[in-house]
N, C-alpha and C positions, 0 to 999 in steps of 0.2 A: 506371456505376451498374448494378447487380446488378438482375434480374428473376425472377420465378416463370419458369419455363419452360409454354409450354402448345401443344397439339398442333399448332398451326400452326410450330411452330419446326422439328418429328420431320420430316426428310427422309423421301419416299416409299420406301418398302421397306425400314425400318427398324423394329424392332420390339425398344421398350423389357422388358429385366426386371426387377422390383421391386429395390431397392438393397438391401445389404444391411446388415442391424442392426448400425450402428457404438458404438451401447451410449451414444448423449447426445448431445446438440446441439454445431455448432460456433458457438462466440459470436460475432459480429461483427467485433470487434474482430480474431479470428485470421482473417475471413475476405480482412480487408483486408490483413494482414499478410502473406499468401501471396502475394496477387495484386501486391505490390510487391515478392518476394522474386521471382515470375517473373516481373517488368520487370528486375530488376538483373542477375537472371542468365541470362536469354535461355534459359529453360525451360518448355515450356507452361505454361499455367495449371492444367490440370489437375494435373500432376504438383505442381506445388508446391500444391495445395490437399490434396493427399494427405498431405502433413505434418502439418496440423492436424488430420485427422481423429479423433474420437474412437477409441481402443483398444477392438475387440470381445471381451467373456470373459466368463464368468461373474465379478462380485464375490466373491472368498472372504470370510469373516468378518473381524471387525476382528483387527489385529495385537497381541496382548496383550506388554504391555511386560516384560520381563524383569531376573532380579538373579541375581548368583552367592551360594548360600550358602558363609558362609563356614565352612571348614574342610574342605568337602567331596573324598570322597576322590577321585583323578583317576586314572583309568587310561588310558595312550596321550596321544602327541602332541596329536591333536586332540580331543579330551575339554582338555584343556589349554588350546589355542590358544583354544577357545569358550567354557571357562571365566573365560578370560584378560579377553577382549573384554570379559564382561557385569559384571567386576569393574569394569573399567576404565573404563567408562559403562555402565550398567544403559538397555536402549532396547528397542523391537520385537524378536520373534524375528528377525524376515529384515536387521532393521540387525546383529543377536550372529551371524547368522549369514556376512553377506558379507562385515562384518569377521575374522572366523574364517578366511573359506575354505571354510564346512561348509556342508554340505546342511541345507535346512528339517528335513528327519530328524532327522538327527542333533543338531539343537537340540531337538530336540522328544523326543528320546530321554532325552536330559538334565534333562527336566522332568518326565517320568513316573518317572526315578531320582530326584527331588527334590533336584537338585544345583543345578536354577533354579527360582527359583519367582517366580511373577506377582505384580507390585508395579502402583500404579496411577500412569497415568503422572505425571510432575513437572508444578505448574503452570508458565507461563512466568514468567520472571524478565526484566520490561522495567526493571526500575533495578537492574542489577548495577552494585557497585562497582566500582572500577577505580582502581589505582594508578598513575595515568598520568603519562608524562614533559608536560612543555608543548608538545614537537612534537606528540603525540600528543592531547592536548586540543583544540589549534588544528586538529587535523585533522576530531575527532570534530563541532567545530562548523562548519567547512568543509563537511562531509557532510549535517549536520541542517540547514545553511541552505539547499542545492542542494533537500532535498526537499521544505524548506520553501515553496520559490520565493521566496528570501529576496533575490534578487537575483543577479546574477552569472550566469554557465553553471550550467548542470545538469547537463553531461558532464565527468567527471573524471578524473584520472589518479592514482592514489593511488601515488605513486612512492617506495619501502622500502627501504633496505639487506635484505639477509637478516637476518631475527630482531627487527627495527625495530618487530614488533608490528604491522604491519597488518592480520593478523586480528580483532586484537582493536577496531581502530578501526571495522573497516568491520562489527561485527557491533552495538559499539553504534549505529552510526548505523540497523542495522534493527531494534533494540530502536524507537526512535525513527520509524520509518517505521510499526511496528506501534502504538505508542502514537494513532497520528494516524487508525486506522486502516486503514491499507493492507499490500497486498501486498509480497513479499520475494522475486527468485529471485535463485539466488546459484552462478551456473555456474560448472564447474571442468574444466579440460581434460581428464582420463583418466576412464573408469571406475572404475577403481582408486580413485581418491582421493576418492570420493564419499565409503566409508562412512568414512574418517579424518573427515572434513569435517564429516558428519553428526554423528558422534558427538559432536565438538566444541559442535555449533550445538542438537543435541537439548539438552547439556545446560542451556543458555540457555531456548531457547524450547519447550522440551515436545513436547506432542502436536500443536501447530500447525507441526512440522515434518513434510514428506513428502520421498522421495528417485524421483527418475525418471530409468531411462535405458535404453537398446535391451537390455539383459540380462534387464531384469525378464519375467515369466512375462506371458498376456496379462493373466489374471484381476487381477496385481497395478498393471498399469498403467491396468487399467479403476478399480481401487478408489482408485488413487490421484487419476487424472482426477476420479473424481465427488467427492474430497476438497477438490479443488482447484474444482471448480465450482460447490459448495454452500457455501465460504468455509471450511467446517470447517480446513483447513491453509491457513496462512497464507505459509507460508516454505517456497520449494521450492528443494529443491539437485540437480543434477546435471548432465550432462555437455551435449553442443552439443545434442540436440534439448531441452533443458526450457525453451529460452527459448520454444519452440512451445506449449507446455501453456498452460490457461488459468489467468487467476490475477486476481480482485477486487480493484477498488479497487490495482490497480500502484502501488507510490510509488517503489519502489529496485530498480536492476536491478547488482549487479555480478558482475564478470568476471571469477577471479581467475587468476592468471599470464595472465595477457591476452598474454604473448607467443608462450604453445603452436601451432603449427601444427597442432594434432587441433583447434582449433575451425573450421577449413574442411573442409568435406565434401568427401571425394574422388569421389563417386558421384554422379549427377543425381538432385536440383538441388545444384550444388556452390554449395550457399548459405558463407557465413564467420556464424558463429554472432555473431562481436564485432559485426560491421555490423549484425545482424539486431536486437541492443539495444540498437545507438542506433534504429534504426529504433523499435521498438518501446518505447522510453523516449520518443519525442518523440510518437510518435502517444497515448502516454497521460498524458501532462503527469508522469514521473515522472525521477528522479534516476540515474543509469548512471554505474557507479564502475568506471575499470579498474585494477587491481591488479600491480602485478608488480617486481622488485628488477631487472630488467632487459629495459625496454618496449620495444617496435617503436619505430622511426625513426618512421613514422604516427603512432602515439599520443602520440609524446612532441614532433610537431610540430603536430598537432590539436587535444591538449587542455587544459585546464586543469590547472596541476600541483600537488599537494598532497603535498608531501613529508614524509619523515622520513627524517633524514639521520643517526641515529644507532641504533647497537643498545641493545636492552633488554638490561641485566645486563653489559654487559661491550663490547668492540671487535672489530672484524673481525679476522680473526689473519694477521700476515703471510705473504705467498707467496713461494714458494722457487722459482725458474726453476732446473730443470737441464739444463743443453746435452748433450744425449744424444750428437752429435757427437764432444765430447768426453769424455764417458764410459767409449762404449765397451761397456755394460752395458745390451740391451734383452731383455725385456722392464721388467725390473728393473733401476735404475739403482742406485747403489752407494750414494747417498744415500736412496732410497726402501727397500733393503732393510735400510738401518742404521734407520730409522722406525720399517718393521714389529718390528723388533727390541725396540725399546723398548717398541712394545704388546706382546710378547710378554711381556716381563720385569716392564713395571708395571701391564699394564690397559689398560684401554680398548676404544675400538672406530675403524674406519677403512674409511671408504666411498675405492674406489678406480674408478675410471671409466678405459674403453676403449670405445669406440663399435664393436667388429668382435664379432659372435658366433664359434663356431667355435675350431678349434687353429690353423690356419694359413690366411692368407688364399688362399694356390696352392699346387702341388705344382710341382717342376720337374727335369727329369732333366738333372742335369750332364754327361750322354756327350753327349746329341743333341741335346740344349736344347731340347725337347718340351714344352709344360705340358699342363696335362688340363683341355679345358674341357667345359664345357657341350653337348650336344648339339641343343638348342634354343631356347639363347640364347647371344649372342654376350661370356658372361662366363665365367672362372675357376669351376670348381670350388672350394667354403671345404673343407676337412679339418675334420670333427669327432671326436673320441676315441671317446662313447661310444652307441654302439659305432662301430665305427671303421667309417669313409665319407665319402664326396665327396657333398658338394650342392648344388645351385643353389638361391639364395636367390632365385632368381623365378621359376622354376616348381616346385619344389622335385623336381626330380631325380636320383636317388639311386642310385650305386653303390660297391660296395664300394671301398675305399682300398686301391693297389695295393701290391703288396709289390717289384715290379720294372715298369722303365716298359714296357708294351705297345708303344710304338714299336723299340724298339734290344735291349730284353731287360735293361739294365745295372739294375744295384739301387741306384745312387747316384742318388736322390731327394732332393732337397731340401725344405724347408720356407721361405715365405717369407712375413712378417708372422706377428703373433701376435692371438689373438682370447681371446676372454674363458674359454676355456676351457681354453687352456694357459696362462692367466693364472691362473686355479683350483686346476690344477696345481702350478704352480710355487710358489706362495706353501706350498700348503699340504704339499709335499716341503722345503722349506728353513724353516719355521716349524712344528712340529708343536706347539707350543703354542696355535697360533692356530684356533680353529672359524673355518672359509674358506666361504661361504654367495656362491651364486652366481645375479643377476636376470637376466635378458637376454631375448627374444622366446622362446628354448626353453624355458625355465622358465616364465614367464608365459602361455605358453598350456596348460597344465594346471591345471585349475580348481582355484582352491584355493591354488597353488602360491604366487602373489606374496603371500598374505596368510600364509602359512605362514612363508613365508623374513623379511620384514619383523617379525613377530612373534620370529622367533628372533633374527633381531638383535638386536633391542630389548630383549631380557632376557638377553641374554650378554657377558661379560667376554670382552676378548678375544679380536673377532671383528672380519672383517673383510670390506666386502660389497663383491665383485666384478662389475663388472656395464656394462650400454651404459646410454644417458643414461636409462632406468628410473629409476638410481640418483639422477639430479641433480634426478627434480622433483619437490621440495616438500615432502620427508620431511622431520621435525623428533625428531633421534633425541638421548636426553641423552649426555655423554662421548665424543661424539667427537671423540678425538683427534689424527685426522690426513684429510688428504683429498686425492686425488691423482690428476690426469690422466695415463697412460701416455703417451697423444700428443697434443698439444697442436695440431699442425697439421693433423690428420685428416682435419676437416671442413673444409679451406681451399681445398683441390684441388680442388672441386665445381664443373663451371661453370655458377654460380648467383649473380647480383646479389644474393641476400639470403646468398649462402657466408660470408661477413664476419656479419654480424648474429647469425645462428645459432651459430658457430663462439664468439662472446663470450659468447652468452646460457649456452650451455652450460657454458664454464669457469668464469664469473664465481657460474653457479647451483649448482654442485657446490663453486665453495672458500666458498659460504657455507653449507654445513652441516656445516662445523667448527668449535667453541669455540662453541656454543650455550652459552646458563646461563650465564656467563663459566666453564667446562668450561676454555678456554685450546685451544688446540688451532695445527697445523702445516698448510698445504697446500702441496701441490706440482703444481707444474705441468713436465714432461715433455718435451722441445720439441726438433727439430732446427736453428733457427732461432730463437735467443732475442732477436734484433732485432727480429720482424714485430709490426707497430703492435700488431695484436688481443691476440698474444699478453700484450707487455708493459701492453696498459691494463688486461684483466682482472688482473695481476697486482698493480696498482696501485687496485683496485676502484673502477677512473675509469669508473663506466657516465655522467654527464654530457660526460666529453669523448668519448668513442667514439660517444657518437649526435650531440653535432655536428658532428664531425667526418664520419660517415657522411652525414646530412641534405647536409652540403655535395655530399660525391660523387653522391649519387643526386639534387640539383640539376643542375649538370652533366651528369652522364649524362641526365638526363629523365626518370629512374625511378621509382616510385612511392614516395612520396605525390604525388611533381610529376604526373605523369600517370596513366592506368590501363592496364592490360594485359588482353590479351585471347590465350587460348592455345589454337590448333587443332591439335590434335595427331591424325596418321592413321595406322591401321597396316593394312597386308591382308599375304593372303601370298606376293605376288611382291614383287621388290625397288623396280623403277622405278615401282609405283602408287600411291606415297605421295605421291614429289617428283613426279610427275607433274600431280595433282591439286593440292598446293601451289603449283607453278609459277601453275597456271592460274588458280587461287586469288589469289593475290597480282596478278598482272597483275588481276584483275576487280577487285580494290581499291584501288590504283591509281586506277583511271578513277572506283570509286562512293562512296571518300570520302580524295580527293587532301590532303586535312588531314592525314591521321591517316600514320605510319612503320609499314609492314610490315616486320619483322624477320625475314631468313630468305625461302625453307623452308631447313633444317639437318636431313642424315639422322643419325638417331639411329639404334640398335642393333637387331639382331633379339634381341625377346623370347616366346617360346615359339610359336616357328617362325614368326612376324610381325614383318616390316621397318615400323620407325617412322619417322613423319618429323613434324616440327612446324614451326610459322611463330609472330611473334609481333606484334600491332597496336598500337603503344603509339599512344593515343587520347586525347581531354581529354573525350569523349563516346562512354561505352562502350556505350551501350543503342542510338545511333546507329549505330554501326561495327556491333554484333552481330545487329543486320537486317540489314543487311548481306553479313555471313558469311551468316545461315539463308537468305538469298535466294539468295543465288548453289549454296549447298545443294540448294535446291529444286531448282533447276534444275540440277542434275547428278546426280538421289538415281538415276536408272534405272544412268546407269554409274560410280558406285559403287557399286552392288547385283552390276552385272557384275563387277566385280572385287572383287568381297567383301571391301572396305573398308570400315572402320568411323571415325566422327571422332567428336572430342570439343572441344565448343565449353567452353571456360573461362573466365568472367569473373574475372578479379580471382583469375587463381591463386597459390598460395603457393609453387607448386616448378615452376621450367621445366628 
């Protein structure tokens, strides 16, 4: 139980400074919320109190709601892309604007041309009709009865082919959560897919919608705060910290793609945002829906399952395995460039996925058999085109791309694997009919840029978006025609207990944003290896037998959901003070909690001039084991300080 603090607590020779103005109170209910988020993940209390705290900033004025006049005239792209947005939902300037891509300016520039002009917002609409299949009804009241406390769980799994319509189920059920009067957050793994989300959900619920997430300015996440703590917004949407905001009267919390690995925090507190609502759904007696066309093994051995096993408008479109082996033809296979062909000749559009950025994954000199790596990490060099250069994708490292190999002098260089950019390339020198539009980590980190590209897709015939798994999550674009994994076994090589799980979620989520609308549409999948289970289940859109079939394995193995992990990962910059420290580590847990399997230590790679090393505690009691770890911590922090080691205690990680 929590206490005022009073001067008898102040250690001698300490001397407090006033705190400083966090701009509002934190409620209770978030205060207990932390203090349970720094029991699960074995991170002070302080530090996880610092999550809730309220955003300091000046409030700006309200967000006045915005419309595209119509006929008005457009000059430039982005005058376009914003024009585009406010046509396509009329919302807040900064909702026309991050769907845009554009700067609060530049929306605001467009109102002083009279090209937008302020409408008052929509009221909300809690009885939308809805032409729903009977999966789809049985679901919506599956949902109203969880919030209702109508009996049964309150934790669900709202389990969807692609296109099955569970947006639409799980928005009426918070039409319904608002009718009762209660609160609504409705989290979504990327930044990115907020303001899609929003704009959807604005046009439902009005001005009781607010958007929150580490982008925002402070001023705006103070105004939203105080939106959300005076009741004025009812419905919050956005990315892993909103389940932290406050919010009245909680009735429905859900998740959606509940299977994204961006809802665990990679940083202290490596909280998992999904755990944090059910936490936070049971503490406030309210309803927690996970979402996704293809869930964790966890969720889909945990929860309640409310399915919809059919698409709205039409069927999933078959998938076409090509044995690249025999082929013969990478990166383009002679069957995927007879595809593109056809969108060339008749239309359409064709989301195509490669998980590598870059022109070539290494460089390699055929005289001396030399690669070019890294100089301060123990990886290959990627080749990028423009402009042309070597880079390390973890420390980002960067020199020019050689024209002859620096070891031997010979200029027979080869290229080895292909990445999304001689994928970019190639499409768009053998199909000059096609506009070639390219997503990936380089694109996407230019402000503006992913909502730029997404918007060009979407209004071009005859396009076709190249890209890493950006492309597969959760876009819903109309006509397309075709969809296709370059490699199908990519992400199989990873040694990682969830390699398998990941590896499906992605292929199974990319062939289902083909033949939307019943559009009709082709996928393909890519594969050297058209045997391996994963590949051919996604191919068969068996996401039921692929996770029981997994649940079985990671029963056997003891892996989680069966038990919990715990990941101490060390790096400094000599080589032997990682396993050093590991060794000694494991031996002390051993003796302080003989229950539990230490895995490892296992030296990992040097990255940016620091040798890694990790262990792993597979536990049934992870808050027990992780005193554990911070004790024996303790008492070694002097010579890990001397050897300028760093560690990272991980509850419950997503990637070892």
């Amino acid at each position: 139980m929590l206490r005022p603090a009073t001067d008898d607590d102040i250690p001698a020779g300490i001397t407090l400074k006033p705190a400083a103005d966090t701009g509002g109170r934190v409620p209770p209910d978030l205060v207990d919320l932390a203090l349970k988020i720094s029991e699960r993940y074995a991170t002070p209390p302080a530090r996880a109190l610092k999550l809730v705290l309220p955003p300091a900033g000046n409030v700006p004025p309200p967000d006045p709601w915005l419309a595209a006049v119509e006929g008005a005239e457009v000059r430039g792209s982005r005058q376009a892309a914003i024009l585009s947005a406010a046509q396509d939902a009329p919302g807040p300037l900064s909702d026309i604007g991050a769907r845009s891509g554009a700067a609060p300016a530049a929306v605001r520039k467009l109102v002083a041309e009279g090209k937008l002009v302020e409408i008052a917002a929509p009221p909300p609409d809690l009885e939308a009709a809805l032409d729903a299949t009977e999966a789809q009804l049985a679901a919506i009241h599956r949902l109203e009865q969880a919030i209702d406390d109508g009996g049964g769980s309150r934790e669900l799994l709202l389990h969807g082919v692609t296109g099955s319509g569970k947006t639409e189920v799980f928005l009426r059920a918070a039409a319904h959560a608002l009718q009762q009067g209660r609160g609504v957050i409705i989290l979504v793994p990327e930044i990115s897919l907020a303001p899609q989300t929003a704009a959807r959900v604005r046009r439902r619920f009005g001005s009781l919608v607010e958007v929150l997430h580490s982008q925002l300015a402070k001023g705006e996440r103070a105004r939203v705060w105080q939106r959300l703590e005076s009741g004025e917004a009812r419905v919050l949407i956005g990315a892993r910290s909103a389940i932290l905001a406050p919010m009245r009267e909680l009735g429905l919390i859900v998740v959606d793609e509940e299977h994204e690995v961006a809802y665990k925090q990679e940083s202290d507190p490596r909280y998992d945002a999904r755990t944090v609502a059910l936490m936070r759904a049971r503490a406030a007696n309210a309803a927690v829906v996970f979402a996704s066309a293809t869930p964790r093994p966890e969720a889909w051995k945990a929860l309640e399952h409310v399915k919809l096993t059919e698409r709205v408008g039409g069927r999933l479109p078959p998938v076409e395995l090509v044995d690249l082996s025999r082929d013969g033809h990478y990166p383009l296979s002679r069957s995927l460039a007879a595809a593109l062909g056809e969108i060339e000749r008749n239309g359409g559009r064709a989301m195509i996925l490669l998980n590598r950025r870059g022109a070539a994954l290494a460089l390699h000199c055929r005289a001396c058999g030399k690669g070019f790596g890294c100089p301060s990490c123990d990886v290959s060099l990627v080749l990028h085109q423009r402009p042309p250069r070597l880079v390390c994708h973890h420390c980002n490292h960067t020199e020019a791309a050689p024209s002859k190999c620096p070891h031997c002098g010979a200029v027979d260089i080869t290229r080895i694997g292909a990445g999304t950019e001689r994928l970019e390339t190639e499409i768009a020198d053998r199909f000059p009919g096609l506009t070639v539009l390219r997503l990936d980590g380089d694109v996407a980190a230019k402000v503006g840029a992913l909502e730029e590209v997404l918007a060009t897709f979407g209004s071009t015939d005859r396009a076709v978006l190249v890209g890493t798994q950006i492309v597969a999550k959760g876009h819903d674009f109309p006509d397309v025609r075709l969809a296709a994994v370059i490699d199908a076994d990519l992400g199989l090589a990873m040694p990682d207990f969830r390699a398998e799980e990941r590896s499906f979620a992605l292929l199974a989520q990319l062939a289902g944003r083909a033949g939307r609308e019943g559009s009709g549409g082709r996928v393909m999948l890519q594969t050297w290896d058209p045997g391996q289970r994963v590949v051919r289940l996604a191919a068969r859109h068996a996401v039921e037998e692929f996770l029981d079939g997994e649940l079985a394995r990671r029963e056997a193995l003891r892996y989680p959901p069966f038990s919990r992990l715990i990941r101490v990962l060390v790096d400094a910059p000599h080589a032997e003070a990682p396993m050093a420290f590991l060794d000694g580590l494991a031996a002390a847990l051993e003796q302080m909690v003989p229950e539990d399997d230490v895995l490892g230590p296992a030296q990992l790679i040097r990255l940016r001039d620091r040798y890694r090393a990790h262990l792993l505690v597979r536990t049934q009691r992870a808050e027990h084991a992780a005193r554990a770890i911070h004790a024996v911590l303790a008492d070694r922090h002097t010579s890990l300080r001397a050897a300028d080691a760093r560690v990272v205690v991980d509850v419950d990680p997503q990637s070892v």
